[in-house]
C-alpha positions as CSV (number, residue, x, y, z in Angstrom):
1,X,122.1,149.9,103.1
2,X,122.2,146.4,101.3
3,X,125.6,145.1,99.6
4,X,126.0,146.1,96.1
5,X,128.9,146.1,93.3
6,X,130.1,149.2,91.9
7,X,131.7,149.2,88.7
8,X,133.0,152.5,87.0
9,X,131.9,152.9,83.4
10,X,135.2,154.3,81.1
11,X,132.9,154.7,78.0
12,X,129.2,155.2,77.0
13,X,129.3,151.4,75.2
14,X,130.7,150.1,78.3
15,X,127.5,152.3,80.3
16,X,125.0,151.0,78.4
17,X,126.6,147.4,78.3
18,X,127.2,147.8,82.5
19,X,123.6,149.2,82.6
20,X,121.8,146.8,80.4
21,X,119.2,145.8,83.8
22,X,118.7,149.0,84.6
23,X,115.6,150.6,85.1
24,X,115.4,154.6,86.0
25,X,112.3,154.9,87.7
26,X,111.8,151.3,88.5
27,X,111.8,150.7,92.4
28,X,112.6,147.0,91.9
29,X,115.6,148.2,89.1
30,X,118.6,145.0,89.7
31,X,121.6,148.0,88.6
32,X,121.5,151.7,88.6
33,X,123.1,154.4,87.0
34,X,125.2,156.9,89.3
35,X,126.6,160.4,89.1
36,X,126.1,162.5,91.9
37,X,124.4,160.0,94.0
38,X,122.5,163.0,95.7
39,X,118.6,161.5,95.4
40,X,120.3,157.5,94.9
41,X,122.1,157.3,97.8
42,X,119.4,158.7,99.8
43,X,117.0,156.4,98.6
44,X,119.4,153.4,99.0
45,X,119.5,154.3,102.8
46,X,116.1,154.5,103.3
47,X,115.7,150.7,101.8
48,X,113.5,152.1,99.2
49,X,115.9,150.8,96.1
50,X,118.0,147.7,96.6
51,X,120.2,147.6,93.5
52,X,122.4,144.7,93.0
53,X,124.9,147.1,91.1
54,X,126.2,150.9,90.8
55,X,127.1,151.8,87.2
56,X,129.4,155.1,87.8
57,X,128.9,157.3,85.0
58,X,131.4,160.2,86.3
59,X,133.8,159.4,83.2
60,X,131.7,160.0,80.9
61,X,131.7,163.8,81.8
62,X,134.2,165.2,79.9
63,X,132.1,164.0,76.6
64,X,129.1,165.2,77.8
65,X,129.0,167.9,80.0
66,X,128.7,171.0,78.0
67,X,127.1,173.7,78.0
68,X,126.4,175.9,74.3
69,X,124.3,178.9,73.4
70,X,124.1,179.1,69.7
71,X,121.4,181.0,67.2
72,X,119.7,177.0,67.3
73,X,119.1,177.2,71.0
74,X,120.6,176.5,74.1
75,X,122.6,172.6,74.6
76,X,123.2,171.3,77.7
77,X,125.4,167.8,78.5
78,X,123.7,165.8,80.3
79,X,126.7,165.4,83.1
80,X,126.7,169.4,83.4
81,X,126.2,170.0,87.1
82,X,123.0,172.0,88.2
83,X,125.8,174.4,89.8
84,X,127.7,174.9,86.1
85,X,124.7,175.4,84.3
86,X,123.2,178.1,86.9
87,X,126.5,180.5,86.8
88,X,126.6,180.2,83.1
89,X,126.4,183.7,81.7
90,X,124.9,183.1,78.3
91,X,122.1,181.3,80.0
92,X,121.7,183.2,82.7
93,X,121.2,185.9,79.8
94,X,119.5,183.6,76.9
95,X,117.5,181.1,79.5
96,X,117.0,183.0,82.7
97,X,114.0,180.8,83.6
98,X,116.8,177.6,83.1
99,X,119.1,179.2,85.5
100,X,116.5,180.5,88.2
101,X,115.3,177.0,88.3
102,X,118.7,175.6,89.2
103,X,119.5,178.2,91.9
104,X,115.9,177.7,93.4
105,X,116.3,174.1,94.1
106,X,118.4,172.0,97.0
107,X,121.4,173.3,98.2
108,X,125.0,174.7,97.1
109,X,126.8,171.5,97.8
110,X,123.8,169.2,96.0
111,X,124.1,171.5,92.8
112,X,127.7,171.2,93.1
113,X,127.5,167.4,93.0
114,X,124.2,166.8,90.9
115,X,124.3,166.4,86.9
116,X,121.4,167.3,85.3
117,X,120.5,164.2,83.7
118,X,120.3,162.8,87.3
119,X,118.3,165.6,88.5
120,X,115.2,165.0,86.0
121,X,115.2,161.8,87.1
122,X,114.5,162.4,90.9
123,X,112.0,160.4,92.3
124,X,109.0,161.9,94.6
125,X,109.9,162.9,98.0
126,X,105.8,161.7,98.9
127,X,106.7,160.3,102.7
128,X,104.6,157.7,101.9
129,X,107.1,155.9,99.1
130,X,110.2,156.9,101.4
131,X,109.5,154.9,104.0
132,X,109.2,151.2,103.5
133,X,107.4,150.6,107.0
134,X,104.1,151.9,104.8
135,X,102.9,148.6,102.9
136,X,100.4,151.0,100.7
137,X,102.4,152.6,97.9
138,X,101.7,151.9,94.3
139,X,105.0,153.6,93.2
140,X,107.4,151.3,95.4
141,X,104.6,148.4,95.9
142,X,102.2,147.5,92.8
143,X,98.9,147.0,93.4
144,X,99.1,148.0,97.8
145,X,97.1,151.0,96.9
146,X,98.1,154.7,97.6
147,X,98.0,155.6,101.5
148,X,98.4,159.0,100.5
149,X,94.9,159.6,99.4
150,X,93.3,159.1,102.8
151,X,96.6,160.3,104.6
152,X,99.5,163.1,104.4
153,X,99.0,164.9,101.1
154,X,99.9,168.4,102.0
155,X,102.7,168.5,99.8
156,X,100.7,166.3,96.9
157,X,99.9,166.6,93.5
158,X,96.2,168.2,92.1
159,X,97.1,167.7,88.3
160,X,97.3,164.2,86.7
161,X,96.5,162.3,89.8
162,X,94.1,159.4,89.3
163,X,93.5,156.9,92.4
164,X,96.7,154.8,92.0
165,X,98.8,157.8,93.0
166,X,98.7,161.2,94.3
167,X,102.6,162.3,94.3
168,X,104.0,165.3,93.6
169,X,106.7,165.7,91.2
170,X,109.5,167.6,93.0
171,X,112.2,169.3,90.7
172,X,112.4,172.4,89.4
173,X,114.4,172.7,86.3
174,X,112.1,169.7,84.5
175,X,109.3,172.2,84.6
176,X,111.1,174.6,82.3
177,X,112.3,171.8,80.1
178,X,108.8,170.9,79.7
179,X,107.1,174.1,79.2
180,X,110.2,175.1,76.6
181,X,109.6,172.2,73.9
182,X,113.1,170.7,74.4
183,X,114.5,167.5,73.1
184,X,116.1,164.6,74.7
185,X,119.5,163.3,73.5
186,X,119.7,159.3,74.5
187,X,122.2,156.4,73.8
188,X,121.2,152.8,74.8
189,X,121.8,149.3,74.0
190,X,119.9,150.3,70.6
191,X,122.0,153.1,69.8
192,X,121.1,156.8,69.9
193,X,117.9,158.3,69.3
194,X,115.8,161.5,70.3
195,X,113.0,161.8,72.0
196,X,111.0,164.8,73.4
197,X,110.9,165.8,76.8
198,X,107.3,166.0,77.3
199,X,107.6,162.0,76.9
200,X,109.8,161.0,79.1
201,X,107.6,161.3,82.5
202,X,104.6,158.8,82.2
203,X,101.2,160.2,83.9
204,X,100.1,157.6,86.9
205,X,98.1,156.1,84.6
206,X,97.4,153.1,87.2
207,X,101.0,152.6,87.1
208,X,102.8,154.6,89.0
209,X,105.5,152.2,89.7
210,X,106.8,153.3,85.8
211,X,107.4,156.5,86.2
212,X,109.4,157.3,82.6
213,X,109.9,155.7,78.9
214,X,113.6,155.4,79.4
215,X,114.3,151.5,77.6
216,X,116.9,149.5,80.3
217,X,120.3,150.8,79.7
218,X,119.5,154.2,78.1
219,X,121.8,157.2,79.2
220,X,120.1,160.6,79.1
221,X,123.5,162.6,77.6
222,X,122.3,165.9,76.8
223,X,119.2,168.6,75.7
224,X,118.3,170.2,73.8
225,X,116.3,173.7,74.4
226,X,115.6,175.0,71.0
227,X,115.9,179.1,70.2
228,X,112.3,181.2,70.7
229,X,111.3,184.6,71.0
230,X,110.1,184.2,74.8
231,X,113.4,182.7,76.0
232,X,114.7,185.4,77.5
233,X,111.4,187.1,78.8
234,X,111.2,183.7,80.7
235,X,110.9,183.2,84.5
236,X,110.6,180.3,87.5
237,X,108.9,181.7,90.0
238,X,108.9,178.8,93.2
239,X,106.6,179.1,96.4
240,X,108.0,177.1,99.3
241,X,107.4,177.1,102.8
242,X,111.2,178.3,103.8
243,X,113.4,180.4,101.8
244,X,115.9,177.7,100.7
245,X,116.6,173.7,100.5
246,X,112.9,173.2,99.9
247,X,110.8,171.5,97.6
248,X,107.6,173.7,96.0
249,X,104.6,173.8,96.7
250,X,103.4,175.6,93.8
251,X,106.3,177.2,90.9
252,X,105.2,178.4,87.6
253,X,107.8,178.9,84.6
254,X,106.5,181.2,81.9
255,X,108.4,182.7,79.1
256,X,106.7,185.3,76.6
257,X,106.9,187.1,73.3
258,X,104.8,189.9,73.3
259,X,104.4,193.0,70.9
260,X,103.6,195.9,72.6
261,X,102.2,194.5,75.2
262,X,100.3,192.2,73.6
263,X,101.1,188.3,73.8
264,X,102.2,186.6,70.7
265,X,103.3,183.4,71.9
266,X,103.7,181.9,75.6
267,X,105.2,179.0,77.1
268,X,103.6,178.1,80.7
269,X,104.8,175.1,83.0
270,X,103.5,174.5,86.3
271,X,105.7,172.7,89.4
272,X,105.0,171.3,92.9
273,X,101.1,170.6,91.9
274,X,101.4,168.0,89.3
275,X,102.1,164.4,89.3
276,X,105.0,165.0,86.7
277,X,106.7,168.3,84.9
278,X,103.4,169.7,83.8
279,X,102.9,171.8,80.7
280,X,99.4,174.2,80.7
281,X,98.2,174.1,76.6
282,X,95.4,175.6,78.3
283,X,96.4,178.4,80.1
284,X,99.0,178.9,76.9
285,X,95.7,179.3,74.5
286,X,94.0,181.9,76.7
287,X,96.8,184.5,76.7
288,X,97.3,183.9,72.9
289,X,96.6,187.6,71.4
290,X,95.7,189.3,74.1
291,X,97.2,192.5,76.6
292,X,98.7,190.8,79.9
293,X,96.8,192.3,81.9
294,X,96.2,191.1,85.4
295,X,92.7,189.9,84.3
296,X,94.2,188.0,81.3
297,X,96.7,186.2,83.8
298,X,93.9,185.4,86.1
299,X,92.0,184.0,83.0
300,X,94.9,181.6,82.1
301,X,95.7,180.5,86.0
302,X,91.5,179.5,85.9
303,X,92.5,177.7,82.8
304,X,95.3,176.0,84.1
305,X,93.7,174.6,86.8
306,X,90.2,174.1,85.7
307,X,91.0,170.2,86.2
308,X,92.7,170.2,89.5
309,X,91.8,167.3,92.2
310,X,92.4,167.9,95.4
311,X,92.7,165.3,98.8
312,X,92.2,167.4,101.6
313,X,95.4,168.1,103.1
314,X,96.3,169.9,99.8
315,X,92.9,171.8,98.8
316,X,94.7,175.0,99.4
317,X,97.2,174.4,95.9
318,X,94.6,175.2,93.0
319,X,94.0,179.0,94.8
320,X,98.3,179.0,95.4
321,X,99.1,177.5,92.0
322,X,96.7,180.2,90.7
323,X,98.0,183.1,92.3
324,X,101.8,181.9,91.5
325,X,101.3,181.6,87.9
326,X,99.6,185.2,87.7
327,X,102.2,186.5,90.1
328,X,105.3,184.7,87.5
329,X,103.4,186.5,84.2
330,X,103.1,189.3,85.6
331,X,106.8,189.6,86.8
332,X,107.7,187.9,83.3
333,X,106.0,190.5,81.2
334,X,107.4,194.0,83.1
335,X,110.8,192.4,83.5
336,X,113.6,194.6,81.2
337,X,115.1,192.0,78.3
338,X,118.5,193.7,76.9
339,X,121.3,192.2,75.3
340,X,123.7,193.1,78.5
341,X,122.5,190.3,80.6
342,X,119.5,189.1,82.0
């Protein structure tokens, strides 16, 4: 690891002024912002990021990590810890698919320490950009190429890809944020402002080194997940190849509203196969108005993956991704929704 300063921020003003050279999702980023450290540190080990300066955000946790359920929809603080936000009952009851996504991913002592801000903002775990000995890597090295392509790509991404990179996307919880319309809260250097969370992961776009619209200095501080019908008939379903501390290979998060038995409005996101937290319009449209039936739910996984790419190593995810999102809408629609819990 390379010598750094660490300064520790007492206020968001102070943050944003301690954070004005950052850049989340920048490889080359002079500062970065810290909470948990848990994807940071590892990266800063590695020799993959080479700040020049910490910014400790840890203070600002008592501002902004709640956690609310209201007749508006569900707000979470940004500094909230994955763990926090997984044992809290009314989400657990409101948002099941929210809280199933945060008990599916790492480990106990990584949700303990993670916020959720910091969590969105993980950075591909493609073998490829973690290790610096690889000269071809579009996301840490602009313009090398993408060694993935021809290489390793089990674990890589069939949605959004183009030829400057093939990574996956590897959390969990973004997938539900995605698929459930929420709202970003943000304060930077220009103040607060809003922003959705469908926009803040870029597609590769041939520059995979950007990987989100965050402006230098801007502090994710809280979401927002507004109220709907198919909240609490929600579910994340994750495939993996082991049981625990593993990464997907293909989840779905679905939540429904359906009147005897019939869908009236869906919400489908798709994890593990996508270059960033990817949202299904398509698979979403099929179901609209009609019995979820097994054939309906095979209709809408076709849908959802009618433009999948696939390298080789990973031709296997469109047929897994399928089966996982008709496995997650089945299980959504016969699971019991009751005002006791979830």
């Amino acid at each position: 690891m390379r010598p750094f300063s660490y300064e520790r921020a007492a206020d968001l003003a102070q943050a944003a002024l301690l954070g004005r050279e950052t850049g989340q999702g920048q490889t080359d980023a002079v500062a970065q912002f810290l909470f948990g450290g848990t994807t940071l540190v590892d990266l800063m080990k590695l020799d993959v990021l080479r700040p020049k300066r910490l910014v400790d955000l840890v203070e600002l946790k008592g501002a902004h990590g709640g956690i609310a359920v209201s007749v508006d929809g569900l707000h979470l603080g940004a500094m909230a810890s994955m763990a926090e936000v997984a044992a809290h009952p009314d989400v657990r009851r409101d948002y099941p698919a929210v809280a199933q996504s945060l008990e599916l991913a790492a480990s106990p002592q990584i949700r303990n320490m993670a916020s959720l801000g910091g969590n969105v903002l993980q950075r591909t775990r493609c073998p490829y950009f973690r290790d610096p000995s690889w000269t071809a890597c579009n996301k840490r090295n602009p313009g090398s190429g993408c060694a993935a392509i021809e290489g390793f790509n089990r674990n890589h991404a069939v949605l959004g890809v183009d030829q400057s990179c093939v990574s996956q996307y590897p959390g969990d919880l973004a997938v539900v944020l995605s698929a459930f319309d929420t709202e970003l809260e943000i304060v930077g250097a220009a103040g607060a402002r809003r922003m959705p969370f469908s926009a803040l992961h870029r597609p590769a776009d041939g520059k995979p080194h950007l990987e989100n619209n965050l402006q230098s200095g801007d502090i994710i501080i809280g979401f927002k997940v507004p109220a709907g019908a198919w909240t609490r008939r929600s579910l994340y379903l994750k495939v993996r190849d082991r049981a625990s501390y593993e990464f997907a290979l293909a989840s779905a998060a679905v939540g429904l509203d359906l009147e005897d038995g019939v869908v009236r409005q869906v919400r489908v996101g798709l994890g593990g196969v996508a270059y960033r937290p990817w949202r299904s319009p398509e698979a979403e449209g099929s179901l609209i108005g009609k019995p979820l039936n097994e054939a309906a739910a095979q209709a809408a996984a076709e849908a959802a993956f009618a433009g999948a790419v696939t390298h080789g190593g990973n031709d296997f995810k469109p047929e897994l991704g399928r089966r996982t999102l008709v496995r997650a809408l089945l299980e959504a629609r016969d699971r019991t929704v009751n005002a006791g819990g979830a």
